[in-house]
MARNU-501182 format. One record per residue: residue number from 0; residue in three letters; x, y, z of N, C-alpha, C in turn. Coordinates in pm, whole numbers, plus 50000, padded with zeros to 5 digits. Example, Ala and Ser with C-alpha at 12.3 -4.5 7.8 and 13.67 -1.06 7.14 Angstrom:
<r resi="0" resn="ALA" n_east="51319" n_north="49431" n_up="50780" ca_east="51230" ca_north="49550" ca_up="50780" c_east="51320" c_north="49670" c_up="50780"/>
<r resi="1" resn="SER" n_east="51285" n_north="49775" n_up="50708" ca_east="51367" ca_north="49894" ca_up="50714" c_east="51290" c_north="50003" c_up="50787"/>
This chain:
<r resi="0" resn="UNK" n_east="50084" n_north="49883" n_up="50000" ca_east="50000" ca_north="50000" ca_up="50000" c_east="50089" c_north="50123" c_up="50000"/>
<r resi="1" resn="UNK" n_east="50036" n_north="50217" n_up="49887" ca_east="50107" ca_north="50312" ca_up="49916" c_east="50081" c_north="50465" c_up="49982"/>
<r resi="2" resn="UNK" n_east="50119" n_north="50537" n_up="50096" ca_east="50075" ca_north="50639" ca_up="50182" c_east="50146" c_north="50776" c_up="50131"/>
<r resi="3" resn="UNK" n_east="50112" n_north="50902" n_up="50070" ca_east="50187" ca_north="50987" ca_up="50056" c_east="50182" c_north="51066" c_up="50177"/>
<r resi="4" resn="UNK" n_east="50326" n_north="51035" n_up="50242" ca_east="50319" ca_north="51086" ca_up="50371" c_east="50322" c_north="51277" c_up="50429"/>
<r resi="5" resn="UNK" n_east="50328" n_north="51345" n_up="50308" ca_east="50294" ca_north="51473" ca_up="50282" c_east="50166" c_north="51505" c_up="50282"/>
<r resi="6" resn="UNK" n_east="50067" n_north="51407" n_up="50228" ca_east="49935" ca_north="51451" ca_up="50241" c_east="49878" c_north="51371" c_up="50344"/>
<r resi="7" resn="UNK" n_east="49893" n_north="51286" n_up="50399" ca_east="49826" ca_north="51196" ca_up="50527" c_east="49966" c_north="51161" c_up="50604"/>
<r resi="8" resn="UNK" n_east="49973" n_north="51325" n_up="50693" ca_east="50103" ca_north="51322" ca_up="50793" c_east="50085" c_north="51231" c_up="50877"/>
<r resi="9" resn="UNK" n_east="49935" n_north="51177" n_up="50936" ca_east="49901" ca_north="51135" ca_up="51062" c_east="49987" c_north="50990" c_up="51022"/>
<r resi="10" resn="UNK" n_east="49968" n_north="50925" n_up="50909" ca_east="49983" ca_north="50791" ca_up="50911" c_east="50160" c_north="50766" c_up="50911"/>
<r resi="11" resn="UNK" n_east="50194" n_north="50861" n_up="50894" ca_east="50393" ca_north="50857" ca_up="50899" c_east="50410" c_north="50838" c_up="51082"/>
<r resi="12" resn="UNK" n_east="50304" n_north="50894" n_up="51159" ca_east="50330" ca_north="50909" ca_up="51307" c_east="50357" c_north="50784" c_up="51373"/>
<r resi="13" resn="UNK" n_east="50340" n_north="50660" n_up="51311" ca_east="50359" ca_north="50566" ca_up="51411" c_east="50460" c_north="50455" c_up="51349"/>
<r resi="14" resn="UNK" n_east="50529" n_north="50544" n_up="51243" ca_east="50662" ca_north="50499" ca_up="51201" c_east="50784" c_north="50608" c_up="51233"/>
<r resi="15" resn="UNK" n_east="50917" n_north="50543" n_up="51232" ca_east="51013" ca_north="50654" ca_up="51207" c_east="51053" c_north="50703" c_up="51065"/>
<r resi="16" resn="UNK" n_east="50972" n_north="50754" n_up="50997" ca_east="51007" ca_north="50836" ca_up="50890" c_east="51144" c_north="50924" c_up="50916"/>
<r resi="17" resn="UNK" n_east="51219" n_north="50895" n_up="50825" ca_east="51354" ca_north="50999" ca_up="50884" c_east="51363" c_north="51044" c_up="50701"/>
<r resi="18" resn="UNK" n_east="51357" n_north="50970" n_up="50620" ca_east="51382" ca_north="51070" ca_up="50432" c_east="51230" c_north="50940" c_up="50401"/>
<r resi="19" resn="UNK" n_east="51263" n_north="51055" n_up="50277" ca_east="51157" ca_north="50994" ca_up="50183" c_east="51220" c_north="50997" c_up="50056"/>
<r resi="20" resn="UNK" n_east="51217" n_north="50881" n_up="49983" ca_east="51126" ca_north="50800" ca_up="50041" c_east="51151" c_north="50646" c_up="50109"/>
<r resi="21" resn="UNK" n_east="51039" n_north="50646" n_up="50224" ca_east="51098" ca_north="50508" ca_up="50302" c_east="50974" c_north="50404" c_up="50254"/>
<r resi="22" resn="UNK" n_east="51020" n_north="50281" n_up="50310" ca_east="50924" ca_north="50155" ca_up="50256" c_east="50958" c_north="50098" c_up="50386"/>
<r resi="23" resn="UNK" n_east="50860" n_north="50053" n_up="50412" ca_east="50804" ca_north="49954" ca_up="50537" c_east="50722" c_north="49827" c_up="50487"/>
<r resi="24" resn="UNK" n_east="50801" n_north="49759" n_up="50542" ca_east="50765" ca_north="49620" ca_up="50497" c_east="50674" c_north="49528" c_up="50608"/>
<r resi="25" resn="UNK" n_east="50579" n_north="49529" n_up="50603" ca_east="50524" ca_north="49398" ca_up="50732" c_east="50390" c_north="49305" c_up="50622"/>
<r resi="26" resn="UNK" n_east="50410" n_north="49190" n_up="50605" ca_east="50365" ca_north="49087" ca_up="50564" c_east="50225" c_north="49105" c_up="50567"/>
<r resi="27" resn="UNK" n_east="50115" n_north="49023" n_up="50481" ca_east="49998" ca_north="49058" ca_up="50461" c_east="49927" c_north="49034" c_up="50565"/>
<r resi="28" resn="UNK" n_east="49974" n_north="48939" n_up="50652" ca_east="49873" ca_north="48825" ca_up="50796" c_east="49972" c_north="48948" c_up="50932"/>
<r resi="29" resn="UNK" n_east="50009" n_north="49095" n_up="50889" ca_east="50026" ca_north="49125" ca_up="50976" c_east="50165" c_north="49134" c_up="51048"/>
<r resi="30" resn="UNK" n_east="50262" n_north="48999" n_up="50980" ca_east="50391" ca_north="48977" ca_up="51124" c_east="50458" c_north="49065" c_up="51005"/>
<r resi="31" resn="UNK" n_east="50601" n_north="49050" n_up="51100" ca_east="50687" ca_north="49144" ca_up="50984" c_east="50757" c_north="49090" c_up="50929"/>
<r resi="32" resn="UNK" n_east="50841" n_north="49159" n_up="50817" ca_east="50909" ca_north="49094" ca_up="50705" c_east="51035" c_north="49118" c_up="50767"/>
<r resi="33" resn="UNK" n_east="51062" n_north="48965" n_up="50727" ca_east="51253" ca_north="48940" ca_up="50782" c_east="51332" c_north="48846" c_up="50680"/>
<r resi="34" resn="UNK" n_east="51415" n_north="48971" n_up="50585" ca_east="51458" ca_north="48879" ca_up="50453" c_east="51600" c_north="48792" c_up="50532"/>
<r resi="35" resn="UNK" n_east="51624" n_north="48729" n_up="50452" ca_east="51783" ca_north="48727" ca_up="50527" c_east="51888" c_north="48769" c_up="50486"/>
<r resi="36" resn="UNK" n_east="52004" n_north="48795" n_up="50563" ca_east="52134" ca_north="48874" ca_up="50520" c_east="52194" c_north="48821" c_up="50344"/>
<r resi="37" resn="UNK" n_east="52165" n_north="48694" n_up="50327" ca_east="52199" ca_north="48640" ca_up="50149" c_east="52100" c_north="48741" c_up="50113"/>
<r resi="38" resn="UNK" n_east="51996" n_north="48738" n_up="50115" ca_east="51875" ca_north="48806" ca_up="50026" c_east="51897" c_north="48947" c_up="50022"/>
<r resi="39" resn="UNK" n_east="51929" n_north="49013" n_up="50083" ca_east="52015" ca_north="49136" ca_up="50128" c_east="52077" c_north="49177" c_up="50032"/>
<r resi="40" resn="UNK" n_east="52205" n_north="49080" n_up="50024" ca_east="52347" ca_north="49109" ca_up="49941" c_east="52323" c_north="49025" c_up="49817"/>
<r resi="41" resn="UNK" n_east="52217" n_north="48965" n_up="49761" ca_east="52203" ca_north="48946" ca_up="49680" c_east="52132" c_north="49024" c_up="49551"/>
<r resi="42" resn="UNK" n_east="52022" n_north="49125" n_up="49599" ca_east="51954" ca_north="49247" ca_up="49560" c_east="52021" c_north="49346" c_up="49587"/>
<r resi="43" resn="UNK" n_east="52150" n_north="49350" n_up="49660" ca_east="52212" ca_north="49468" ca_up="49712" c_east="52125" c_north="49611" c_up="49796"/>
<r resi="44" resn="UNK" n_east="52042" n_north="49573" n_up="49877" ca_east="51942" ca_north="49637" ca_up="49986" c_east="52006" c_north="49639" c_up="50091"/>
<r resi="45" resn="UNK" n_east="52011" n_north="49747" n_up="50189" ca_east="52041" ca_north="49750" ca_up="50318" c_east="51859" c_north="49758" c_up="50401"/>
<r resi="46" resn="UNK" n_east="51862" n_north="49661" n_up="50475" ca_east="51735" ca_north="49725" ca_up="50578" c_east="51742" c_north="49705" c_up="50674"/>
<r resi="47" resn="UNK" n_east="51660" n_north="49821" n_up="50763" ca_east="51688" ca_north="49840" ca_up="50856" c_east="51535" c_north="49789" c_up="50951"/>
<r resi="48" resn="UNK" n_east="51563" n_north="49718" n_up="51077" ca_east="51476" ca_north="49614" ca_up="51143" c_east="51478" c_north="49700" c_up="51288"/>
<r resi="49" resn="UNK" n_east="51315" n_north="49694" n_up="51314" ca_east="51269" ca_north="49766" ca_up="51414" c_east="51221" c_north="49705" c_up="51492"/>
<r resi="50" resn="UNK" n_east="51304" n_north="49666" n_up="51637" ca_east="51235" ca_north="49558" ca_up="51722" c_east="51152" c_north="49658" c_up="51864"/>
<r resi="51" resn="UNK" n_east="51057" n_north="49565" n_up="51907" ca_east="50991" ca_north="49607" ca_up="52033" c_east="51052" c_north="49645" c_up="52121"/>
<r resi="52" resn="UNK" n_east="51081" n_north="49787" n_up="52175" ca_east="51136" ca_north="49847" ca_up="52307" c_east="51114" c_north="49732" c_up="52404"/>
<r resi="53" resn="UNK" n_east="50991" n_north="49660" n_up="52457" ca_east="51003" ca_north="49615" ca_up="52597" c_east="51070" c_north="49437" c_up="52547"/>
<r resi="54" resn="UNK" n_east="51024" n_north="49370" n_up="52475" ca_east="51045" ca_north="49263" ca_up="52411" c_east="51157" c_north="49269" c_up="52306"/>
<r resi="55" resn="UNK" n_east="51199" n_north="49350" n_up="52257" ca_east="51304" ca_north="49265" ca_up="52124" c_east="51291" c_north="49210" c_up="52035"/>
<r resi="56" resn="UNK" n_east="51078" n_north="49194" n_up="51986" ca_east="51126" ca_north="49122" ca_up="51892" c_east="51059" c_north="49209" c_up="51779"/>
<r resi="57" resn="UNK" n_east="51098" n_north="49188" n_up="51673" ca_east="51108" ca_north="49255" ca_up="51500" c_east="50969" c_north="49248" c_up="51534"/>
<r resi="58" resn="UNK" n_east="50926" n_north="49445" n_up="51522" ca_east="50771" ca_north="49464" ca_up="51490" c_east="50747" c_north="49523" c_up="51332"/>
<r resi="59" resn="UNK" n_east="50887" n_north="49543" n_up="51265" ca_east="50890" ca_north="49577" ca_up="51071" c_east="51005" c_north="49614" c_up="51096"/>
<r resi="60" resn="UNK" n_east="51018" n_north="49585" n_up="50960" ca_east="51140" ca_north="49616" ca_up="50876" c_east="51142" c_north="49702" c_up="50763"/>
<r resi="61" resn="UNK" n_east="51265" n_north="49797" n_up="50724" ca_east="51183" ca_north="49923" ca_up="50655" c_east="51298" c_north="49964" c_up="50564"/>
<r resi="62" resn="UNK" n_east="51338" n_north="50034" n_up="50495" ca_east="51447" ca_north="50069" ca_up="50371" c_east="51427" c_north="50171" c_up="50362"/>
<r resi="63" resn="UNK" n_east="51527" n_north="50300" n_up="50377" ca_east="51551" ca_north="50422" ca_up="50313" c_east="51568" c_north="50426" c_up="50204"/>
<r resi="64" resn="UNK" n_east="51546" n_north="50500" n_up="50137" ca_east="51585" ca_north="50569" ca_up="49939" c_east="51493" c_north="50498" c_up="49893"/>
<r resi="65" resn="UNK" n_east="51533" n_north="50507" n_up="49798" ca_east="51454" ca_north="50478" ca_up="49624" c_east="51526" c_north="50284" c_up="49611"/>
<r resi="66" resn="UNK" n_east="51430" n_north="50236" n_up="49526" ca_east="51452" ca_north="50103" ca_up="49525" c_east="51472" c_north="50104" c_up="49395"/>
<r resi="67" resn="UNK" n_east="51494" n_north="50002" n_up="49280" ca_east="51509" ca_north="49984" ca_up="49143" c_east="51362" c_north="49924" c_up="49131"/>
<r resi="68" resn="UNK" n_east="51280" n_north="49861" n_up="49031" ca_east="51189" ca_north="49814" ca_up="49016" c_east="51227" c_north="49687" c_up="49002"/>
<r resi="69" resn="UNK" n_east="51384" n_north="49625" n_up="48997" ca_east="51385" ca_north="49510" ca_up="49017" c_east="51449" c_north="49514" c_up="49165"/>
<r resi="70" resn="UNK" n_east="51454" n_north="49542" n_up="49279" ca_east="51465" ca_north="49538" ca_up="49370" c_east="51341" c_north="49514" c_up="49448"/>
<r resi="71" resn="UNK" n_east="51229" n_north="49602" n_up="49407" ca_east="51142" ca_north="49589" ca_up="49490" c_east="51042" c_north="49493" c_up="49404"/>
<r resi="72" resn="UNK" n_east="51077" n_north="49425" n_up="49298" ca_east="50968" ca_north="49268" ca_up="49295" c_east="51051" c_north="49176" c_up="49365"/>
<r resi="73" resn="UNK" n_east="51185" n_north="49191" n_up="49373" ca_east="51232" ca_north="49053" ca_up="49437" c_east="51174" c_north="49030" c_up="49563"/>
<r resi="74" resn="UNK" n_east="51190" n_north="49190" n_up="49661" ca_east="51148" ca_north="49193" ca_up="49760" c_east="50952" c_north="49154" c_up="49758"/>
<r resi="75" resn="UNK" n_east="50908" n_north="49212" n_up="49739" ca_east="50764" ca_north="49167" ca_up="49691" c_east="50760" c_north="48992" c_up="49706"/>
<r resi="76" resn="UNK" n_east="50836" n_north="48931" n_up="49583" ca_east="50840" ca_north="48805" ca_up="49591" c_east="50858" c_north="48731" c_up="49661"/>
<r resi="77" resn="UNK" n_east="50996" n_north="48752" n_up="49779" ca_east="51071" ca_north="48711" ca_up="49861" c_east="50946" c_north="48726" c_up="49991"/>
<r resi="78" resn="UNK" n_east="50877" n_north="48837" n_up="50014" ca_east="50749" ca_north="48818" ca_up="50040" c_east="50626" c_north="48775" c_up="50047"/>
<r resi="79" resn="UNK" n_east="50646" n_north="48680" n_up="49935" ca_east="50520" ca_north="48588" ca_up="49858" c_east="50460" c_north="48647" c_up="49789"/>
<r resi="80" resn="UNK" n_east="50436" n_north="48760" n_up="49729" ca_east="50330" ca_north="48805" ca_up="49666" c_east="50376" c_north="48768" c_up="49549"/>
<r resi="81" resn="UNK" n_east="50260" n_north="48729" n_up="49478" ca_east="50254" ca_north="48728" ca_up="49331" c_east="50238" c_north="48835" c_up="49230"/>
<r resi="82" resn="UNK" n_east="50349" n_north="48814" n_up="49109" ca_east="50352" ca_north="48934" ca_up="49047" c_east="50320" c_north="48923" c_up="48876"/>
C-alpha cells in the first residue's frame, strides 16, 4: 500500500520516517518481514529492522531511498506476493 506521507502526515506518526522515500515492509497476515542477510546482498538492499522496546522482537522492517523496480519485485516476491 502506498501512503503519501505529505498529504496523510498522521499515518507517517507511528513509524520513524527519517527521508523519503521510506518503505516499510510487514507481511499481509500482519507479522513482519525478515529477509535474510543472502537476500540482502544478493539484491544489494540494506534494511533496517525495528524491534519492540520492551520485548526485542522485529515489529517491521523498513528501507531508506529509492529502490530499482527490480529490487522491489524481488522483495515483493521474497514476500510471497505474486507478480
Amino acid at each position: 500500500h502506498y501512503t503519501d506521507v505529505w498529504v496523510h502526515t498522521e499515518a507517517a506518526q507511528s513509524f520513524p520516517i527519517r527521508v523519503v522515500p521510506t518503505q516499510v515492509f510487514i507481511l499481509a497476515d500482519g507479522t513482519p518481514y525478515q529477509p535474510s542477510e543472502v537476500f540482502e546482498e544478493e539484491i544489494g538492499v540494506s534494511f533496517t529492522f525495528y524491534n519492540h522496546k520492551d520485548t526485542g522482537e522485529l515489529t517491521f522492517t523498513a528501507h531508506e531511498g529509492a529502490l530499482t523496480l527490480a529490487q522491489m519485485r524481488a522483495i515483493l516476491a521474497d514476500m510471497g506476493a505474486t507478480l
